[in-house]
Each structure stands twice: as C-alpha cells, then as structure tokens.
C-alpha positions as a Markdown table, in Angstrom:
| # | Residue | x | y | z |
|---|---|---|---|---|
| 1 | Unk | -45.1 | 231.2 | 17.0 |
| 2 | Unk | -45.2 | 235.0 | 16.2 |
| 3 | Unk | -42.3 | 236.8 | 14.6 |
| 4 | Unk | -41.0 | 239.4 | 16.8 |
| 5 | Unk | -41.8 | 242.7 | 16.3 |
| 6 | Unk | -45.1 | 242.0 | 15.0 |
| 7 | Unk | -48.3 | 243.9 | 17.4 |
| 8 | Unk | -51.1 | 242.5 | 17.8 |
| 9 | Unk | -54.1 | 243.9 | 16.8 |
| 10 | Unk | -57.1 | 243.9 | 19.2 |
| 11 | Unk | -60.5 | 244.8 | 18.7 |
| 12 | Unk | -61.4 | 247.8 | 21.4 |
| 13 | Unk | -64.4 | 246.9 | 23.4 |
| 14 | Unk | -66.4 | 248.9 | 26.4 |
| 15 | Unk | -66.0 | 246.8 | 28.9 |
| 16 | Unk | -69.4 | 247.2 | 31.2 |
| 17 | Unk | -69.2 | 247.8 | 34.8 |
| 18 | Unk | -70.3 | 244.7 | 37.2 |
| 19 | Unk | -74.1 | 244.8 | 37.8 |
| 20 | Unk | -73.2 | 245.2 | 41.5 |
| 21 | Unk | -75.4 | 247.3 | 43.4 |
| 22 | Unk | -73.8 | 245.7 | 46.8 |
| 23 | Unk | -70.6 | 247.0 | 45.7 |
| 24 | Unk | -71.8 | 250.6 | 45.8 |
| 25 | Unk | -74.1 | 250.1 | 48.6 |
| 26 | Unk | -71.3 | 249.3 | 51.1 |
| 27 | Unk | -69.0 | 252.1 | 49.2 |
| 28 | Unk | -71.7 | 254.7 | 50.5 |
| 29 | Unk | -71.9 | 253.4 | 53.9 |
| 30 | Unk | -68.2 | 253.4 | 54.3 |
| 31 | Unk | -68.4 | 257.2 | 53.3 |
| 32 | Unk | -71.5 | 257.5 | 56.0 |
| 33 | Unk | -68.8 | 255.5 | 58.5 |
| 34 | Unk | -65.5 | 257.0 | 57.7 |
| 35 | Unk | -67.5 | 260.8 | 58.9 |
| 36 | Unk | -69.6 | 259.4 | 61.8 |
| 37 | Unk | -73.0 | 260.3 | 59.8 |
| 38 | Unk | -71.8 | 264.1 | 59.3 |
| 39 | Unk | -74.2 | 265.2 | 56.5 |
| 40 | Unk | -72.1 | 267.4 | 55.1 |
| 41 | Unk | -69.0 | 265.7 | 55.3 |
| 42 | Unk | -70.2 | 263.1 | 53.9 |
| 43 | Unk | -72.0 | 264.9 | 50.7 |
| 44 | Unk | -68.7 | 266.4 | 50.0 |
| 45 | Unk | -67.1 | 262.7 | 50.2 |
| 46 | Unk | -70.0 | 261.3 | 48.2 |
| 47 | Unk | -68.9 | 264.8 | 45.4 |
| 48 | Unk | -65.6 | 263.3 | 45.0 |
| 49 | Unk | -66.4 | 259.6 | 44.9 |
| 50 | Unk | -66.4 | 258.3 | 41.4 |
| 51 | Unk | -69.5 | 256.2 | 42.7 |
| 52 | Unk | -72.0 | 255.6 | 39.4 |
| 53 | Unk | -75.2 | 257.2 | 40.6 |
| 54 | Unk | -76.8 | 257.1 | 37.3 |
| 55 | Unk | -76.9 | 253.4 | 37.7 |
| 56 | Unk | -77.3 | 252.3 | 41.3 |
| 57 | Unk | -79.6 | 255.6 | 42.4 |
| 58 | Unk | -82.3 | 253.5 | 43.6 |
| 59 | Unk | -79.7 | 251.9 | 45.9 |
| 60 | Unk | -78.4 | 255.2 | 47.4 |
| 61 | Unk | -81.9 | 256.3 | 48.6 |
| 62 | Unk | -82.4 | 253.0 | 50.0 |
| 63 | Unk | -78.8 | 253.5 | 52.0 |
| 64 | Unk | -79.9 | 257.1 | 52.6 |
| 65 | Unk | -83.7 | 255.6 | 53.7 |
| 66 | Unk | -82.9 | 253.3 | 55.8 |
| 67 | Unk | -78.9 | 252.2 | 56.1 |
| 68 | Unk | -78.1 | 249.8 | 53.8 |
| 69 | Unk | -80.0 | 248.0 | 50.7 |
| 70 | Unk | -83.2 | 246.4 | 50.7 |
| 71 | Unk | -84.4 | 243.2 | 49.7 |
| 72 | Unk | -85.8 | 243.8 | 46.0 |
| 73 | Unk | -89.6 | 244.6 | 46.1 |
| 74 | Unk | -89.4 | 245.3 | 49.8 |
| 75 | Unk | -88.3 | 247.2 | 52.6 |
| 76 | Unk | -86.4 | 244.5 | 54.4 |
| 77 | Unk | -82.8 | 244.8 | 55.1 |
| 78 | Unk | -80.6 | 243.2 | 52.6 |
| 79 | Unk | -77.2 | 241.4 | 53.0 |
| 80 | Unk | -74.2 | 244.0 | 53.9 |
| 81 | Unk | -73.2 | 246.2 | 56.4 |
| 82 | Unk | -75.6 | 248.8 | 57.5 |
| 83 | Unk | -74.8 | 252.8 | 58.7 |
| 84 | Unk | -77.0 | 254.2 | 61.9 |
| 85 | Unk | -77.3 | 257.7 | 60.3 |
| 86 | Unk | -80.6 | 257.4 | 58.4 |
| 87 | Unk | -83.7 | 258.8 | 58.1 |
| 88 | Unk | -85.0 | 255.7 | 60.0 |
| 89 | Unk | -82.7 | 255.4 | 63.1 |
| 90 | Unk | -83.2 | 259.6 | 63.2 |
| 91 | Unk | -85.3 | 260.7 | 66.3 |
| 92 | Unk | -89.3 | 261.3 | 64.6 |
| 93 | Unk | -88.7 | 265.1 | 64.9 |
| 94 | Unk | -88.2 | 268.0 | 62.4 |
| 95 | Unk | -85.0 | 268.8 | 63.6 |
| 96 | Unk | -83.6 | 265.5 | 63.5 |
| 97 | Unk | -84.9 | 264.8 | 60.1 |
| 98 | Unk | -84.3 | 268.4 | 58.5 |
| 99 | Unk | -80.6 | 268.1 | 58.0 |
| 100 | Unk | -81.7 | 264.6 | 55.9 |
| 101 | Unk | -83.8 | 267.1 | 53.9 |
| 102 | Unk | -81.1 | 269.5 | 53.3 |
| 103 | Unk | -78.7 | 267.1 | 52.6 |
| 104 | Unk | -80.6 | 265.1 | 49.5 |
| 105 | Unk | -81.4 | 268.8 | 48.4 |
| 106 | Unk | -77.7 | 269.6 | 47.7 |
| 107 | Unk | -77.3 | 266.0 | 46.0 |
| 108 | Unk | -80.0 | 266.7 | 44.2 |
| 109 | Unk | -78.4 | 270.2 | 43.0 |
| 110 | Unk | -75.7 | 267.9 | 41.3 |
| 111 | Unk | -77.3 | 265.1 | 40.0 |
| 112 | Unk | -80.7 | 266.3 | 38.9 |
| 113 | Unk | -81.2 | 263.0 | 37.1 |
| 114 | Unk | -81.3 | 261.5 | 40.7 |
| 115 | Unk | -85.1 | 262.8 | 41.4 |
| 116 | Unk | -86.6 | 259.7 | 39.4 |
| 117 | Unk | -84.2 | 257.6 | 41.9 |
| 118 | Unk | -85.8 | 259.1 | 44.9 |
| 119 | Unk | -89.2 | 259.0 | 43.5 |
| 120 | Unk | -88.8 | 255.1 | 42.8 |
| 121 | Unk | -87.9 | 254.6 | 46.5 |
| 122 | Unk | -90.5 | 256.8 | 47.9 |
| 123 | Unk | -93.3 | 255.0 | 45.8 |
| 124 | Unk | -92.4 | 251.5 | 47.1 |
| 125 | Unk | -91.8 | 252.2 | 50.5 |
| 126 | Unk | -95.3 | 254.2 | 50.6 |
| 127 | Unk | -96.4 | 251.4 | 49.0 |
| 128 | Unk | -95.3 | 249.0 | 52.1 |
| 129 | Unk | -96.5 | 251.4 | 55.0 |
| 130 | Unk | -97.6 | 248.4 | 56.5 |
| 131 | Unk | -93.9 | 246.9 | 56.8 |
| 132 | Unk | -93.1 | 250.0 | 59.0 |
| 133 | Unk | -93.3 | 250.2 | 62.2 |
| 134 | Unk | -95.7 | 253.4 | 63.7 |
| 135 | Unk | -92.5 | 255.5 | 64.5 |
| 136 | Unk | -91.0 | 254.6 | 61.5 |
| 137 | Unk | -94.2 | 255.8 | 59.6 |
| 138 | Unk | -94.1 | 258.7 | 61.4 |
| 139 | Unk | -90.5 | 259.7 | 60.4 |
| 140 | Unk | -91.2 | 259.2 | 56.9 |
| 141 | Unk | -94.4 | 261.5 | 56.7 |
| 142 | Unk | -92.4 | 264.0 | 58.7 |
| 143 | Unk | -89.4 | 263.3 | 55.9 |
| 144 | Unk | -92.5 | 263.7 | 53.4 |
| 145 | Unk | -93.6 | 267.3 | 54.9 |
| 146 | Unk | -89.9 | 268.7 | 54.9 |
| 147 | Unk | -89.2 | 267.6 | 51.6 |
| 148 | Unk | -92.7 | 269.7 | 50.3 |
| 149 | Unk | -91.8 | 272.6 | 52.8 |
| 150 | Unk | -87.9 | 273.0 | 51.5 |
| 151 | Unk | -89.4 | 272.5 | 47.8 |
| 152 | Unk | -87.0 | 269.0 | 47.5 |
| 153 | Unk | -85.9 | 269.8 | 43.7 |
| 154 | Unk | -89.3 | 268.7 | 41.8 |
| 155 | Unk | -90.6 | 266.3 | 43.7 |
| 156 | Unk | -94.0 | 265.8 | 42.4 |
| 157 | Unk | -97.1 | 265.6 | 44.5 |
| 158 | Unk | -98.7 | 262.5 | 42.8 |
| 159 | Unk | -95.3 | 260.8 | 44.3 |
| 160 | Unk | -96.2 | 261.1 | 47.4 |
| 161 | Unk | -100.1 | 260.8 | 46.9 |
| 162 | Unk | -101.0 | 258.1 | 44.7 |
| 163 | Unk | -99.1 | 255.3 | 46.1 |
| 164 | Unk | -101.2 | 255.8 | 49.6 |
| 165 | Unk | -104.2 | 255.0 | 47.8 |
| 166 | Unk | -103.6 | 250.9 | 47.9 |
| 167 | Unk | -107.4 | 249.7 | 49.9 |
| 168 | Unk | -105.3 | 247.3 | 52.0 |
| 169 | Unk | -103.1 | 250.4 | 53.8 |
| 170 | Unk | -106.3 | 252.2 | 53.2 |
| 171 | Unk | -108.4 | 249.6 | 55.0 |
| 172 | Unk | -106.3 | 249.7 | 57.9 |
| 173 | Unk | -105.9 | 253.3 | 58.5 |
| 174 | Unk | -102.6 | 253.5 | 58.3 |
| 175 | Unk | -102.7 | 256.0 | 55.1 |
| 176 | Unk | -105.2 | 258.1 | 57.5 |
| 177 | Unk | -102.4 | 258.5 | 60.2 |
| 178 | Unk | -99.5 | 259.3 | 58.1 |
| 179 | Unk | -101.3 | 261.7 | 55.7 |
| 180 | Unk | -102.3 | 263.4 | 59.7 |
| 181 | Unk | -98.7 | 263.7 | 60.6 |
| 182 | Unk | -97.7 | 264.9 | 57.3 |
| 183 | Unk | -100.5 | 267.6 | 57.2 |
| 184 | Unk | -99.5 | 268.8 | 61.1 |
| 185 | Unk | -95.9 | 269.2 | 59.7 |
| 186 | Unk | -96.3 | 270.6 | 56.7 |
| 187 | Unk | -98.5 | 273.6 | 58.3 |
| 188 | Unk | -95.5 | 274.0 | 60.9 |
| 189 | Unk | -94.1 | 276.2 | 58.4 |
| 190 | Unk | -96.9 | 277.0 | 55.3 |
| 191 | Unk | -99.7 | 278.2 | 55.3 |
| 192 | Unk | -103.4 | 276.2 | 54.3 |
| 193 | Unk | -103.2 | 277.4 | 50.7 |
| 194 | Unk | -99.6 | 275.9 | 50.4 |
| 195 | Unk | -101.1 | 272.8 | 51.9 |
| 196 | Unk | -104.2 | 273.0 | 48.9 |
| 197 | Unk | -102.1 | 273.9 | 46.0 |
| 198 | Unk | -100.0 | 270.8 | 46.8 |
| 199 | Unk | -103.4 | 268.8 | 47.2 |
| 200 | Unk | -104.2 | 270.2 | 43.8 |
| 201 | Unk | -101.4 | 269.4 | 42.2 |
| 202 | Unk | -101.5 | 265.9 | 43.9 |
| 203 | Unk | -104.9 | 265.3 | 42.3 |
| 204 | Unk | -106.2 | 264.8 | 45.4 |
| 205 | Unk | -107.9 | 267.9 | 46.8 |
| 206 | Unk | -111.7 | 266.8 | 45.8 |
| 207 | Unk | -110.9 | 263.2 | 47.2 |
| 208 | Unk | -109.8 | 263.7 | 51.0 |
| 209 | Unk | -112.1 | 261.4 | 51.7 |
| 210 | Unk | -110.2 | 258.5 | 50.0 |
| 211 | Unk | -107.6 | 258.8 | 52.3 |
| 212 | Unk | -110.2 | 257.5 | 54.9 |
| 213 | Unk | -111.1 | 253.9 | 55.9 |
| 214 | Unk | -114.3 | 253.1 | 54.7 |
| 215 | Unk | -116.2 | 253.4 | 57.8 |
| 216 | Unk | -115.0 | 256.8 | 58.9 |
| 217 | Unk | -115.3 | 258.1 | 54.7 |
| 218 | Unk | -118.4 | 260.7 | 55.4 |
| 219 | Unk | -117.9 | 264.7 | 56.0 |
| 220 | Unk | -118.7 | 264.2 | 59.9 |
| 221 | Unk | -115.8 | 261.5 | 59.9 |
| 222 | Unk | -113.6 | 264.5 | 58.0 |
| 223 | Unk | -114.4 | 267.1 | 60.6 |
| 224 | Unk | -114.4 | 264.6 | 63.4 |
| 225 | Unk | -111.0 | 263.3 | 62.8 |
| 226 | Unk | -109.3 | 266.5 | 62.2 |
| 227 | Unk | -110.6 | 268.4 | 64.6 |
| 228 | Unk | -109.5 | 266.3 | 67.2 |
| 229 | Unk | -106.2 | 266.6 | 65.5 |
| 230 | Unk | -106.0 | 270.2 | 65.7 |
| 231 | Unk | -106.1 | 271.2 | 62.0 |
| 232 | Unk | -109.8 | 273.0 | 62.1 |
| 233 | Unk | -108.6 | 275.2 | 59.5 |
| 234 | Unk | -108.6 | 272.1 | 57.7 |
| 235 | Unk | -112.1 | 271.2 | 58.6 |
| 236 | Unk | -113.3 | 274.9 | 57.7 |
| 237 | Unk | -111.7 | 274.0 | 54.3 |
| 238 | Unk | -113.6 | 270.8 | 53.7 |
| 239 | Unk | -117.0 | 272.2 | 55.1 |
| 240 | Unk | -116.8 | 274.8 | 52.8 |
| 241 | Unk | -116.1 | 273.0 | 49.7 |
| 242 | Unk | -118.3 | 270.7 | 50.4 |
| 243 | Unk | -121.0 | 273.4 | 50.7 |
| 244 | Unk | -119.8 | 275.1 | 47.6 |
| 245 | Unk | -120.4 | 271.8 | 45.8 |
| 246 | Unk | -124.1 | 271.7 | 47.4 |
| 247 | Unk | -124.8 | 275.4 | 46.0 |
| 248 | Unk | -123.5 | 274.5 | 42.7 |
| 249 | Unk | -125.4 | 271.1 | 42.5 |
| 250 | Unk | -129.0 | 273.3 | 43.4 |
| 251 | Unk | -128.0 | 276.4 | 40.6 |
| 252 | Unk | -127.6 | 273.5 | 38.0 |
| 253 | Unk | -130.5 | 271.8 | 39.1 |
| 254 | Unk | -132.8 | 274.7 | 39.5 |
| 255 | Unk | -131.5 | 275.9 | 36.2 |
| 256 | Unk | -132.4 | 272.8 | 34.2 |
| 257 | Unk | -136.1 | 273.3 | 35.6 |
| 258 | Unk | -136.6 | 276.9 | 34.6 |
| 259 | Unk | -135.2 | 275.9 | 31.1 |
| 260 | Unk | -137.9 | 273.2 | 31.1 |
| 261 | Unk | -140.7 | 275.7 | 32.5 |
| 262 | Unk | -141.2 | 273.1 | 35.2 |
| 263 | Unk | -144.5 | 273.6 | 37.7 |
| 264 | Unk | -143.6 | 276.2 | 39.9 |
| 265 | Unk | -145.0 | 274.1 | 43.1 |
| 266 | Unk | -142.1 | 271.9 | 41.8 |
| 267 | Unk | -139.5 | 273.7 | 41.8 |
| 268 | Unk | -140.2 | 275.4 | 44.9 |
| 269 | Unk | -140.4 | 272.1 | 46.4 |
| 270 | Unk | -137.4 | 270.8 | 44.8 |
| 271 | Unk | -135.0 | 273.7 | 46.3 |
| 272 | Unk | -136.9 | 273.2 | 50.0 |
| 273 | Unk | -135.7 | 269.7 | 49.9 |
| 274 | Unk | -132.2 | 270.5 | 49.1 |
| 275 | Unk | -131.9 | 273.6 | 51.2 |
| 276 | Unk | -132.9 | 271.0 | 54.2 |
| 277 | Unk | -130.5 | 268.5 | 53.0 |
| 278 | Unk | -127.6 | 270.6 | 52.5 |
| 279 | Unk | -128.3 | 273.2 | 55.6 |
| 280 | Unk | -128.2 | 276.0 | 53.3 |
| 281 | Unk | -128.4 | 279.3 | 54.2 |
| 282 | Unk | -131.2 | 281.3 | 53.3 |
| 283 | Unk | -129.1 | 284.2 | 52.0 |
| 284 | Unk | -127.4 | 281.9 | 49.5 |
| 285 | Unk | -130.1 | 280.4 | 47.9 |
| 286 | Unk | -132.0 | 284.0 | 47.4 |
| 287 | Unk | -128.5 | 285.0 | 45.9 |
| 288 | Unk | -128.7 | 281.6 | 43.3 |
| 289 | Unk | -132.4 | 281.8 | 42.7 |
| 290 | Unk | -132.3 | 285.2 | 40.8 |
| 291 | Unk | -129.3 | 284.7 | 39.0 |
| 292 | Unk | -130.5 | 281.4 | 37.8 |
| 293 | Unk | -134.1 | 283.3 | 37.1 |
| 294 | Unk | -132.0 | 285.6 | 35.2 |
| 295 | Unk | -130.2 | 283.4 | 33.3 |
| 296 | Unk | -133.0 | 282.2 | 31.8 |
| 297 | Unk | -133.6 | 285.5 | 30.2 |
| 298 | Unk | -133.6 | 285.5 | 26.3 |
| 299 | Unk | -131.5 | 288.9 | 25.5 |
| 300 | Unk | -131.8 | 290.3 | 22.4 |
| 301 | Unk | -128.1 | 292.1 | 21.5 |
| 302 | Unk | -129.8 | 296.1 | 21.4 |
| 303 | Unk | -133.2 | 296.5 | 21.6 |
| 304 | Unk | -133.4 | 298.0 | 25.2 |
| 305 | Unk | -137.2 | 297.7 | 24.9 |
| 306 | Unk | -137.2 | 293.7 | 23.9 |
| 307 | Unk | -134.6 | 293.5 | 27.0 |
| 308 | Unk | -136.7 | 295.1 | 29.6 |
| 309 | Unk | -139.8 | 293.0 | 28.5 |
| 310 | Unk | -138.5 | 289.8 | 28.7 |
| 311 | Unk | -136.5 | 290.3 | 32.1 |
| 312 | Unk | -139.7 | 292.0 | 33.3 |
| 313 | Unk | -141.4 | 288.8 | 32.2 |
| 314 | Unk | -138.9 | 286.6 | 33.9 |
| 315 | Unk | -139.4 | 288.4 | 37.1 |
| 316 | Unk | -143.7 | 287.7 | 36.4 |
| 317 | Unk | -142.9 | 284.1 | 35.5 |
| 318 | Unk | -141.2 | 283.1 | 38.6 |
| 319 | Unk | -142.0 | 285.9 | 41.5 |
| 320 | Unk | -143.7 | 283.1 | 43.2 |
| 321 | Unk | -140.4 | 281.2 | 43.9 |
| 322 | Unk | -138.8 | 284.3 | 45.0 |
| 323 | Unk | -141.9 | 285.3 | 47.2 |
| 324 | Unk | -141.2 | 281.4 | 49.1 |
| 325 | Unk | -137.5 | 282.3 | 49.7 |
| 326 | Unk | -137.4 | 285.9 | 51.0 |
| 327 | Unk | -139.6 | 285.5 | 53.9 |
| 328 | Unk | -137.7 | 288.1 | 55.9 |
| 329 | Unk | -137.2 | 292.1 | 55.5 |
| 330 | Unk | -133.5 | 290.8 | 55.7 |
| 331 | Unk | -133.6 | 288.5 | 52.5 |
| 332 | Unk | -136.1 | 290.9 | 50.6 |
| 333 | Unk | -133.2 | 293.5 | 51.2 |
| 334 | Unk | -130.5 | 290.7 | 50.1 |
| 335 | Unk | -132.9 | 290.3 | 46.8 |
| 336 | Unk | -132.4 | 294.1 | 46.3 |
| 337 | Unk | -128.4 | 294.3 | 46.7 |
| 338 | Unk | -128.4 | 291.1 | 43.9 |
| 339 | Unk | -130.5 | 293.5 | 41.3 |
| 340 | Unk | -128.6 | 296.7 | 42.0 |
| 341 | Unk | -125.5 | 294.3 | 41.1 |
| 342 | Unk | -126.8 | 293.3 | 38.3 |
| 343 | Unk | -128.5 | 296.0 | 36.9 |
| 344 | Unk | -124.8 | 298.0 | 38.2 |
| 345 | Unk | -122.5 | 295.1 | 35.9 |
| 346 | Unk | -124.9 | 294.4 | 33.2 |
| 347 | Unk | -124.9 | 297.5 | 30.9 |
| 348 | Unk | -128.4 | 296.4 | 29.0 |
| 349 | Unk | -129.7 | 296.2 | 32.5 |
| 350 | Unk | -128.5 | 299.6 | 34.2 |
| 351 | Unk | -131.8 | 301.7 | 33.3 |
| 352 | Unk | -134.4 | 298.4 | 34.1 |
| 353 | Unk | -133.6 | 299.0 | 37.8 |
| 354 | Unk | -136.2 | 300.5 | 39.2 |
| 355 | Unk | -138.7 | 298.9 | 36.7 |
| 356 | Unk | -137.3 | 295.5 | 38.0 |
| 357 | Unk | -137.8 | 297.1 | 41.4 |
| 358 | Unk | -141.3 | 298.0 | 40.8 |
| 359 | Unk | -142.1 | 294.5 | 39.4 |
| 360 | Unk | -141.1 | 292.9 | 42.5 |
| 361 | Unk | -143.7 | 295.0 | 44.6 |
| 362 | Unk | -146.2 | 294.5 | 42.2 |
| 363 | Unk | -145.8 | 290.9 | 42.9 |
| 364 | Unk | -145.2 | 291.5 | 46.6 |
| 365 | Unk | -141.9 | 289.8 | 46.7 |
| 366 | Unk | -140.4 | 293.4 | 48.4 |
| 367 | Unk | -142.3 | 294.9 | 50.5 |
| 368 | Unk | -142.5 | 298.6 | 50.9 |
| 369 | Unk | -140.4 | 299.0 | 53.9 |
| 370 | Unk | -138.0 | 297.3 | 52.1 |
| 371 | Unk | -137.3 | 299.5 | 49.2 |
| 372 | Unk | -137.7 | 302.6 | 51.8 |
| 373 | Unk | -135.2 | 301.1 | 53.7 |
| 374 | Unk | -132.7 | 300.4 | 50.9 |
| 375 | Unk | -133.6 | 303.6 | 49.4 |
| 376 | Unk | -132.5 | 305.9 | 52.9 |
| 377 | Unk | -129.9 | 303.8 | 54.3 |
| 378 | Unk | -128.6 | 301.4 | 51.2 |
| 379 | Unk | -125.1 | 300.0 | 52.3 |
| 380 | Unk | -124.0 | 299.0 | 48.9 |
| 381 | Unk | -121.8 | 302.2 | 46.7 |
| 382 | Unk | -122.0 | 300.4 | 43.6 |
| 383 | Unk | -124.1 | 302.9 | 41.0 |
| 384 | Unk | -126.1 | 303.7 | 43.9 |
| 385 | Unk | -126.1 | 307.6 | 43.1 |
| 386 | Unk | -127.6 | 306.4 | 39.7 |
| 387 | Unk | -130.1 | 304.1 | 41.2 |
| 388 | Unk | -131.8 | 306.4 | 44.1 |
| 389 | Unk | -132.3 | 309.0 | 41.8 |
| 390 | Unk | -133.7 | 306.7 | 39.2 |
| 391 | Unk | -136.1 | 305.0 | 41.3 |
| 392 | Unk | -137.2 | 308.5 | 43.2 |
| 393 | Unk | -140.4 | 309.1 | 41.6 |
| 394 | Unk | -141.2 | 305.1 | 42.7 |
| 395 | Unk | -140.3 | 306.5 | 46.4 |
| 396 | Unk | -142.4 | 309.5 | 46.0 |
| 397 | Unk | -145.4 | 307.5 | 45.1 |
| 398 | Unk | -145.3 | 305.0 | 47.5 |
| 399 | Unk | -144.6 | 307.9 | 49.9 |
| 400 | Unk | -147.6 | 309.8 | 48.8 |
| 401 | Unk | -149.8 | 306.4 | 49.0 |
| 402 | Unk | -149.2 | 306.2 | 52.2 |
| 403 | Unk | -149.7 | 309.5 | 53.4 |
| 404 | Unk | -153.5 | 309.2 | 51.7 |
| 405 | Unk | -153.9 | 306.2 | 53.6 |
C-alpha cells in the first residue's frame, strides 16, 4: 500500500500511432462524402484534417486513384467503404479528369514529401495495366498527359515510362494503346518538342520502338501505327531520326575506310550499298563525303604551304569517289557551296578556294558550267565577295579556252 502523497514516477514513452492504413482510408473518403466529391472542398477539408500523410500517402493516392484502398500488390478493391469521385469513375475526358489534376497539384504545394507517394502508386498500377479495364486505361493515360501538361510538382518521366516496359503488357499491346492516348493528349496543349524533351528525359526517346509489340517493332510499324492515329508530326519525327542515325552510321563508316586508305572501288561500293539501303538522298551524302575527305587531312598548325598541299592531295586521293556521287550539275554545284563553307569557316583554308576549285576540274569532278554557273549566279553570301574575285583569273581562263575553241 502506498503512503499518501507519494507520486508516482513514470517513464515517458512515445506512444506510436496504430499501423492502420484502413483507418485513414475511410477518414478521406468521409471527407470525399461529407462534400459530394467537391475538389476543392474537399482539399480544404483534407488542409485541416490532422490526417498523417507522411505515413499512409500510398493509401491516399489509392483513395484519390480509384475510391478506396487496394489490396496490397494490386489494384483490386480492398475492404471498406468506397467514394464515386475518382479518377476512375470520372468520364475518360480532359475535362472530367483536369480538376483531378489541379487538385493533387495544390496537395502537392503542401506536402511536397507526397510526390514519392504518388510516384509509388503510379508505378504499380502501370505496372498492372492489364487489371484495367480499356476505359479505365484510357483515363489514366489521359490522368498521365494532364499531369506532364500542368507540370504535376516533379513528377519524373522515368515514373511514368519505365514501368510500361514489363514484355507481358508489352506483348499484348496494351503499353502501345495507352502510350497513343497519352501522346494525343499531351499534344492537345504542347507542342512536339514538349512531347521529346519529356521522352528525353524519360530515357525513352531512341527506344519508341520498345513500346511496340514485337511484331509491329520496325520503322514502317512506327509510321504505320501513328499515322493512322493522327500524330504524323510524330512520324516526321521518327523518320527523321532514324535517317539522321543512317547518315551518321555512313560518315563513321566511310571515315574509318579513308583512315585505312581502303581501295577506292571499295569504298565507292560500300557507300552505294548504304545509300540504297537507307534511301539517302544524293545531296546528303555529297555533303558527308567531303567533309569526311577533309577530315582526313593532316594539318599542320601554320604552314599555309604544307596546308594547301595536303588538302590538295586529299582532293587527288579521293576525286574518284566524289566524281561517282555528283553525277548531276545540281550536286556538282552542292560540292561547290560545301567548299566555299569551308574554305569561308576554316581560316587556314580561306585562300585554298579556288586552288581547291581548280583541283576539282582538273579531276573532272565540276565541270565547267558548273563553276560558271556558281561564279555568275552563286546563291550562297557567305565570303562570296572574297571568293569570285579570287577565283577570277580561273573564270577568265576557262572563258578564254573556250572562246579559242
């Protein structure tokens, strides 16, 4: 028996909140309930609540999701009451999902910390696509779009991305149709550069294709599929990365056999094939052959004499390459506007212009009317004052020649 007057001493202890994410759950739907689904009623409600976010986030974006709490690991409904007000039960249109948008945006503003919350949920319920069904899919890529378009407080890319790579949603073409809607949305309101930078920052703009089931993965598939989507600026896109990628695998090619001093019949062999593989255009590769020719060059830092011998050599060396590409007044004339370019950006190289001219009619890769023609009506500015009068006496000769004849 204690004395009176005596006080027990007790040890103070933090007593941990219940592990009850059901608890909070049906606290957030009642909030949803008690302001029939008004958004912003309810966000000021959800302000005021001394709910523990920090612990149960996961939960909240599954109650925002889809109404209630899912079953761990999955996307099925969970014990407990449920709200209709979610970005599941909304109609699959931007303006019934926008306010959804808005509305996580300005939770967001106050619990920053909650953005790992909502990336957790978004992973695992792109990971599940296939427990969806296709209007539910579509609400979600449309939910996906708007939250990229509104700039959802740092949502990363690589959320959204990387989780659709899984072969079985893959396989079925399911990833295919939701990364469609999303695309279509998200161009609603940005423009194809928005839409890239995105991709870029997703890690996914070089691999478009993986979004693809396996039997549609090819560049026709690509264009196919999204032109009949109506996103040909899309297509555009593709085809022209795709060719970049093509002009850069010839230059490094090409390069690697001038380093080596491959045969000549070789090489001009070697860039047929690829030009009929890759449908390039002629213009291109007359643009890639000389720079790689003149990349090859040996430059010595000052000597102005060393410099004009070896490019002059260079242009000996490999005239018959040149001579099999510019088969046309049009491409000779192209060949022309590359060296007054040059010769215009490359200090070293600004007097060898018309000795670099001359060198290609010596080794009848430009024909006369050629360099008559660029020499009268030249459209390029760029040094051209300098150049004409520098490669005048040339003119005059090859005027005079042809008078005597």
């Amino acid at each position: 028996m204690l004395c009176s007057g005596t006080r027990i001493k007790t040890r103070k202890r933090n007593i941990a909140a219940p592990l009850d994410p059901a608890a909070f759950a049906d606290a957030v739907i009642q909030i949803y309930l008690d302001n029939a689904g008004d958004l912003e009623l309810v966000a000021k409600n959800l302000e005021s609540s001394d709910l523990n976010f920090s612990r149960y986030g996961d939960t909240f974006f599954e109650v925002v999701f889809t109404g209630g709490r899912t079953q761990p690991g999955t996307i099925k409904p969970d014990e407990g009451e449920r709200h209709p007000y979610s970005v599941i039960e909304c109609e699959a249109k931007r303006e019934a999902i926008l306010p959804s948008v808005i509305y996580i945006q300005k939770i967001l503003r106050r619990r920053p910390f909650l953005i790992k919350n909502l990336e957790n949920v978004m992973r695992r319920f792109l990971q599940s696509l296939e427990l969806f069904e296709d209007n539910e899919r579509k609400k979600l890529a449309i939910f996906t779009a708007l939250a990229f378009s509104q700039k959802l407080s740092g949502l990363p890319p690589e959320t959204v991305f990387q989780p659709l790579l899984k072969d079985n949603l893959v396989v079925k073409g399911l990833v295919l149709s939701f990364i469609t809607d999303f695309f279509k949305e998200y161009l609603v309101d940005n423009s194809l550069d928005d839409l890239i930078s995105i991709l870029k920052r997703g890690k996914m703009e070089d691999n478009l294709l993986d979004f693809f089931p396996s039997a549609k993965r090819s560049p026709e598939g690509f264009s196919e599929h999204f032109t009949k989507e109506g996103l040909v600026p899309l297509v555009e896109y593709n085809e022209k990365k795709i060719f970049e990628v093509k002009l850069k695998e010839m230059k490094s090619a090409l390069t690697t056999q001038i380093a080596e001093e491959s045969d000549i019949s070789e090489v001009i062999e070697n860039v047929k094939q690829r030009v009929k593989d890759a449908k390039l255009p002629d213009i291109e590769v007359v643009r890639i052959l000389w720079d790689v020719i003149m990349d090859a060059v040996q430059w010595s830092g000052k000597n102005q004499q060393q410099n004009a011998n070896s490019a002059l050599r260079q242009v000996k060396t490999w005239a018959k390459l040149l001579n099999s590409f510019c088969s046309s007044g049009k491409l000779e004339l192209e060949l022309m506007y590359k060296v007054q370019m040059q010769c215009y950006e490359d200090a070293k190289l600004m007097k060898l212009f018309p000795e670099i001219v001359k060198s290609l009619y010596d080794q009848d890769v430009l024909a006369e009317d050629t360099i008559l023609y660029w020499f009268r009506k030249g459209s390029n500015p760029k040094g051209r004052q300098t150049f004409v009068k520098a490669l005048e006496p040339f003119v005059n000769w090859l005027e005079e020649a042809e008078e005597e004849e």
